[in-house]
N, C-alpha and C positions, 0 to 999 in steps of 0.2 A: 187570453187576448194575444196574437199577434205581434208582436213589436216587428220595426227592422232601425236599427240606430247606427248609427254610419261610425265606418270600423277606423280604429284608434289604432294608424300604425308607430306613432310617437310615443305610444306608452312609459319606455324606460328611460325618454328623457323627463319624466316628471317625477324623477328620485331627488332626495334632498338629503343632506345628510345635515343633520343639525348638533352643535357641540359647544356649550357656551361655558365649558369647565368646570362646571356645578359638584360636589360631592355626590361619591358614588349614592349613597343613601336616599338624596335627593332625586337623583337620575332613575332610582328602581320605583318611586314613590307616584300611585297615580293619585292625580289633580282633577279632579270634577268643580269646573267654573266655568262664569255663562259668557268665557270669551273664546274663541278659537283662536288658534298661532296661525300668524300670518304664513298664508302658502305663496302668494303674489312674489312676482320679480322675475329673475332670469335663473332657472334650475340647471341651466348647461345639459352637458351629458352624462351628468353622475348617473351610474348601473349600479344595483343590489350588490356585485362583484366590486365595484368600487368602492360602495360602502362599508366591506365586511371587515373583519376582524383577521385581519392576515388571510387562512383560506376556510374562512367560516363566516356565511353570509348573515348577517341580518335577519332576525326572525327564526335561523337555524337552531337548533340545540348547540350550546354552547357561546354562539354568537347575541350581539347587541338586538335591542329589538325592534320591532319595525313595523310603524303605524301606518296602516293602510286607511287612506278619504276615500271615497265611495259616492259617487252619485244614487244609487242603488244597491240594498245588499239583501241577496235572498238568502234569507234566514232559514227558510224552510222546516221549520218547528213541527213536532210531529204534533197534531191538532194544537197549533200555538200560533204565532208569527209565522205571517210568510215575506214581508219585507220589513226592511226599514232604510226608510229614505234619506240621504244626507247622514250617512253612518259615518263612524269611523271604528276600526277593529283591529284590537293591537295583538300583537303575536311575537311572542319569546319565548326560546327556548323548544318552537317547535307546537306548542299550544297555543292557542285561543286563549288572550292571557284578560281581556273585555272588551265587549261591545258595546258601543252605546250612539248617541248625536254628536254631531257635527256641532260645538260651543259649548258641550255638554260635560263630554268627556274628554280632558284635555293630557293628550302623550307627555311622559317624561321625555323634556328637553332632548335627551342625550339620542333618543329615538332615531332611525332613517323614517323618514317619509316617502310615501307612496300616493301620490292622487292618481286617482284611474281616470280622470273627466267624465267623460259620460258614457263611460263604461260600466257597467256591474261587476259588480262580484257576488261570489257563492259556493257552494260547496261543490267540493267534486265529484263526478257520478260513480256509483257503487256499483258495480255486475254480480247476479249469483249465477250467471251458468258461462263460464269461460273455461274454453281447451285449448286455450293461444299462449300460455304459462310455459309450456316446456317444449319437450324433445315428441310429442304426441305419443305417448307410452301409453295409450288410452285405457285399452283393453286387455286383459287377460281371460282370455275365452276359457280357459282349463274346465272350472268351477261354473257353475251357475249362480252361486252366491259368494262372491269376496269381501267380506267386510275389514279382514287386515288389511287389505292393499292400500298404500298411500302413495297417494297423485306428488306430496311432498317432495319424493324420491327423483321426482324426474320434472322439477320444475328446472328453466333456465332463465334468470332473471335479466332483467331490461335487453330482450329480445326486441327483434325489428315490430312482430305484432304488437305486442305490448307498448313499445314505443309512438304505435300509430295510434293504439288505444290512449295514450296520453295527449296528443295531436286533439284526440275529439273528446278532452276528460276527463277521460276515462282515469280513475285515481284508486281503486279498488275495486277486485275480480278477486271471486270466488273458481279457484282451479282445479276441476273436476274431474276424475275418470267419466270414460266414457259408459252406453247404455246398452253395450253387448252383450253383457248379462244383466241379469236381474239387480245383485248387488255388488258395484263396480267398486267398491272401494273408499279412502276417506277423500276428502277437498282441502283443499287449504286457502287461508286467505292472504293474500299478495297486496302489499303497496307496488302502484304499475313503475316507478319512475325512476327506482334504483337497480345498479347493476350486480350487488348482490343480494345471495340469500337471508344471509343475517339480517340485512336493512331491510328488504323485503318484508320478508315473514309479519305477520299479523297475528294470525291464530292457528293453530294445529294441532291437532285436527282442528278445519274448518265446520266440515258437516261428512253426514254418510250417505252416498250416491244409491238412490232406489231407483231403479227403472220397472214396472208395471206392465209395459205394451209398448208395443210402438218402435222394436228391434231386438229387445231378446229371444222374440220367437225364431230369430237366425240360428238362435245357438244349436249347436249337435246334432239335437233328437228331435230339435223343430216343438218345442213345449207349446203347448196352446195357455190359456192363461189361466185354468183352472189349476193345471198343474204348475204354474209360475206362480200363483198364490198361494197354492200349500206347499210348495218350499220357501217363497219367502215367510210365511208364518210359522215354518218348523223353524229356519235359521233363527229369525227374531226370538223364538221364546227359548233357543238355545243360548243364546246373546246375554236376555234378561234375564235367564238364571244363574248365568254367571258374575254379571253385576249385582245377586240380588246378596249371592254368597260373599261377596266380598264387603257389601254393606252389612250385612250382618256381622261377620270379624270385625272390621271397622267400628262396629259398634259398641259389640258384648267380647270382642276377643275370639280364643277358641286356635283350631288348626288356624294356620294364614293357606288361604288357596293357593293354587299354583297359578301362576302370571301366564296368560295366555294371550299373547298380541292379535291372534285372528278376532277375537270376543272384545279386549280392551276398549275398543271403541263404544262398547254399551254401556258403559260406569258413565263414558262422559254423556252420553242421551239421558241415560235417567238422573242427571245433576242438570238435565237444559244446558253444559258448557256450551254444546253444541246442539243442531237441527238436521232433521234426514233431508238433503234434497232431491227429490220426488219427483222424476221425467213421467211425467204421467198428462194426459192429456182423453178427453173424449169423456162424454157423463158418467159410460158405466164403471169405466178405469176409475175415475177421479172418486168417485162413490164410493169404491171399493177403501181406495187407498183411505178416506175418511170413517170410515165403518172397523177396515181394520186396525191399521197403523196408530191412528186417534184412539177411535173409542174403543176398541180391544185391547190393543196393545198399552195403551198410555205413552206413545212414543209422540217426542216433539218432529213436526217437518211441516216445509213450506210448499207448496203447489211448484213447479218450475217446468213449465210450458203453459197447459193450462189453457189449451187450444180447441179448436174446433168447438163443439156443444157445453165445454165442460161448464161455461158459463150458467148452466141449469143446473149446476150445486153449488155458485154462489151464497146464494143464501145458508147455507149449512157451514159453508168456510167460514162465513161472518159469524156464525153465533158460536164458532168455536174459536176466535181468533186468529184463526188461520191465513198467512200470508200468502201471496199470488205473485210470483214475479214471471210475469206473459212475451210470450214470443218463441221463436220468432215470427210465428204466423201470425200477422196481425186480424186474421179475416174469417166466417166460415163462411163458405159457399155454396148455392147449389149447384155441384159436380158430380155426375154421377161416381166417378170413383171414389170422391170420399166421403159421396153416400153411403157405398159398400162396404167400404171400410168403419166409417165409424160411426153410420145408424144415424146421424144427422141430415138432415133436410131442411135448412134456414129457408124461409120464403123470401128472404131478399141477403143482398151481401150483408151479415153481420159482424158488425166491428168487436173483435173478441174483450178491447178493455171495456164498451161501453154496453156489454151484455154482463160483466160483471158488476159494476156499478149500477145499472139498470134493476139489479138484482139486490142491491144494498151493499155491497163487499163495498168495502172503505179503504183495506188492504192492500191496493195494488199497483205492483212494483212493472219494472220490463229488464226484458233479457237478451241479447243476440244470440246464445248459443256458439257465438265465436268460434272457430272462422266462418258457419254457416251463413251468418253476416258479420260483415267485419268487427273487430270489434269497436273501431272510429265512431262507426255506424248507431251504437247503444242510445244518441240524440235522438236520432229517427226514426227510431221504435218508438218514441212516443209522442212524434209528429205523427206519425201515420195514424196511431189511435185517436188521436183528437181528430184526424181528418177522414175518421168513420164511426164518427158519433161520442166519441170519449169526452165527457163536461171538464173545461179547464178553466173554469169560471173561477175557482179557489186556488189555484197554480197545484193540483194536484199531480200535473205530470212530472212538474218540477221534484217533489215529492218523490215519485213511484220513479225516478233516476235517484234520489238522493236519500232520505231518511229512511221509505220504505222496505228498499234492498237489505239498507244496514239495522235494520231491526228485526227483519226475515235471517241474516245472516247471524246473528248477535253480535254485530260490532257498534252498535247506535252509540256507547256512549265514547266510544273513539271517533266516530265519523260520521256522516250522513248530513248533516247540519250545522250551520254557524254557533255555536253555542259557547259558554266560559268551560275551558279545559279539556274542548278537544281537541285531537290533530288540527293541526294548520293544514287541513288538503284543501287548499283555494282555486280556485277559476277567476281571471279576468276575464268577462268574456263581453260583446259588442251589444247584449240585449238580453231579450226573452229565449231563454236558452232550446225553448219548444219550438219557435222558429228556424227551420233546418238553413237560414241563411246566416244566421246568428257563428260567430267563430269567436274562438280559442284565444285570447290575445296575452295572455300569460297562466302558468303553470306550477303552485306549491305544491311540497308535500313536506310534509313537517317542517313547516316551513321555508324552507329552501326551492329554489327556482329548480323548476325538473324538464320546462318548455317554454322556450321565451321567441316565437318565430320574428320578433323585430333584432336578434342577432343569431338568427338559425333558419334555413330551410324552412317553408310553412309544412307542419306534416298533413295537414288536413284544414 
């Protein structure tokens, strides 16, 4: 459903700090009674920065904690809860410390307060295909297959992109090589909101970049894609013999192999640390990728584009669990050129997420590709698929921005979702976040304010 709720620029005059000298013990101690603490009166202009702890804010690691009211809080549960109305959700330390109702679940005293009025809140949206992270070191054409190369190397944190990505959200991006070879390298994953890498960093390797079609045939010698699959299938099973050897020592003992960084990245695929993600797009690519990568190889990876036809092995991602995060084409069309190119013929405009669903996939996420569209923009990827048939009757788009991405990436049980004990990566935002009129009205990330546009420029 649509919302538009009229945008709350007084937000961070509704901080409160509350201090009635109680013992520490009591202060850390939560209270479940059927009274709520009076919010009513005059709040002044107390700010998060007002309330903090010398220069450690409320709600931050380190700092006091800080109980957000809520008119609305999308939980976004992956098949669980997708709201809860009249919430409140306390956060210290940087985590999701509980959730619960409004008289139900009652903050230690010493708490800051945060009413958002009729604003919501919810988690903040996850990217898996972003190249907005660094210095665009994308490519290393040399090789046809790079599996040591790490995107890591040349990320530069809380850059102007990134920053704008935080403007619309955007609170975690998966940062990718690019798809000028076949295998571009590892990913890593990024918190958007800070200026360093230490604070950044998330996971790394994030995932291992596969491209299929759809640009490596630039490379050299011009490979057509038969000969782009049996070298990605030589590299891989070069990969997995080198993982298989060291799980074996690791096991029984014996020689210790020799440490090879090009290969290293296969120990972590076959532990699931990490997921292949998979520029692939069109039935017969996508086919392929499922046939080999899956069921040959036993390699984990998520779909990432997932455009034009691909939607007609749907059903086969579904039965093998397999994640989709779509875009940035929202559409397939009848065009003759990418008829020619990619052997589809849709009889009317087909909406790429609601041909996946259509099809049974449960799984699916969206992507911008960054800066293909911006990455602010990650909202309206999945505005535009509800506004070409996508069902958001169950707030699944909400979802396929927020838990979906993060369980495609393996970060779910750090983010994706309001849950006990994960990051604090919160959104205040003016509504239904699938309404592209819907804005940004504050910005955590582990708890800590990272975008507050009522004392900053709006960035989006």
């Amino acid at each position: 459903m649509i919302r538009n709720l009229p945008i709350r620029n007084d937000l961070m005059k509704r901080m409160q700090r509350i201090s009635l000298g109680l013992a520490a013990t009591a202060a850390a101690t939560l209270s479940f009674a059927n009274a709520a603490p009076a919010l009513g009166g005059d709040r002044g202009d107390v700010d998060l920065s007002a309330a903090s702890q010398g220069d450690i804010q409320p709600g931050a690691v380190g700092g006091n904690g800080l109980a957000i009211f809520t008119k609305k809080a999308v939980l976004a549960e992956y098949k669980g809860r997708s709201v809860l109305d009249n919430a409140v959700v306390l956060v210290k330390d940087g985590k999701i410390e509980a959730v619960g109702k409004q008289g139900e679940l009652i903050p230690p005293t010493s708490y800051t307060q945060l009413d958002t009025g009729d604003n919501w809140l919810m988690p903040g949206l996850v990217e898996m295909h972003c190249h907005v992270a660094g210095k665009f070191g994308l490519n290393d054409m040399v090789y046809l297959a790079n599996p040591g190369l790490r995107a890591s190397s040349d990320v530069v944190a809380g850059n102007s992109m990134l920053d704008m990505g935080v403007g619309g959200g955007v609170t975690t991006v998966l940062y990718i090589p690019g798809s000028g070879t076949n295998v571009g390298g590892q990913g890593v994953i990024l918190k958007t909101g800070f200026e360093t890498y230490t604070k950044s960093v998330m996971k790394d390797p994030g995932s291992m970049k596969l491209a299929q079609a759809g640009n490596p045939e630039r490379w050299l010698i011009r490979p057509n894609r038969s000969m782009m699959n049996w070298n990605t299938r030589t590299t891989f099973k070069r990969g997995i013999a080198y993982a298989q050897n060291w799980e074996a020592y690791e096991k029984d003992g014996g020689v210790k192999p020799r440490l090879d960084p090009q290969w290293e990245i296969f120990r972590h695929l076959r532990k699931r640390d990490c997921h292949i993600s998979t520029h692939t797009q069109i039935y017969q690519v996508i086919l392929k990728t499922i046939t080999m990568v899956h069921d040959e190889l036993g390699l984990p990876f998520f779909i990432d584009h997932g455009t034009f036809d691909s939607y007609r092995v749907a059903a086969m991602a579904e039965e093998r669990g397999i994640f989709a995060c779509l875009g940035p084409r929202n559409i397939d069309i009848p065009v003759a050129g990418y008829m020619r190119w990619s052997g589809s013929n849709p009889e009317k405009i087909q909406g790429i997420a609601a041909g996946y669903q259509s099809e049974g996939h449960s799984r699916i996420g969206f992507n911008t590709d960054s800066p293909v569209i911006p990455q602010e923009e990650l909202q309206l990827q999945a505005s535009i698929g509800v506004r070409y048939g996508f069902d958001d009757s169950n707030m699944e788009t909400l979802r396929g921005l927020t838990i979906i991405p993060a369980m495609a990436g393996g970060v779910d049980r750090e983010v994706g979702s309001i849950e006990v004990g994960k990051d604090a990566d919160l959104l205040v935002v003016t509504g239904d976040f699938t309404d592209p009129r819907t804005s940004v009205e504050l910005c955590l990330q582990l708890g800590e304010v990272v975008y507050d546009p009522a004392t900053e420029k709006r960035r989006w």
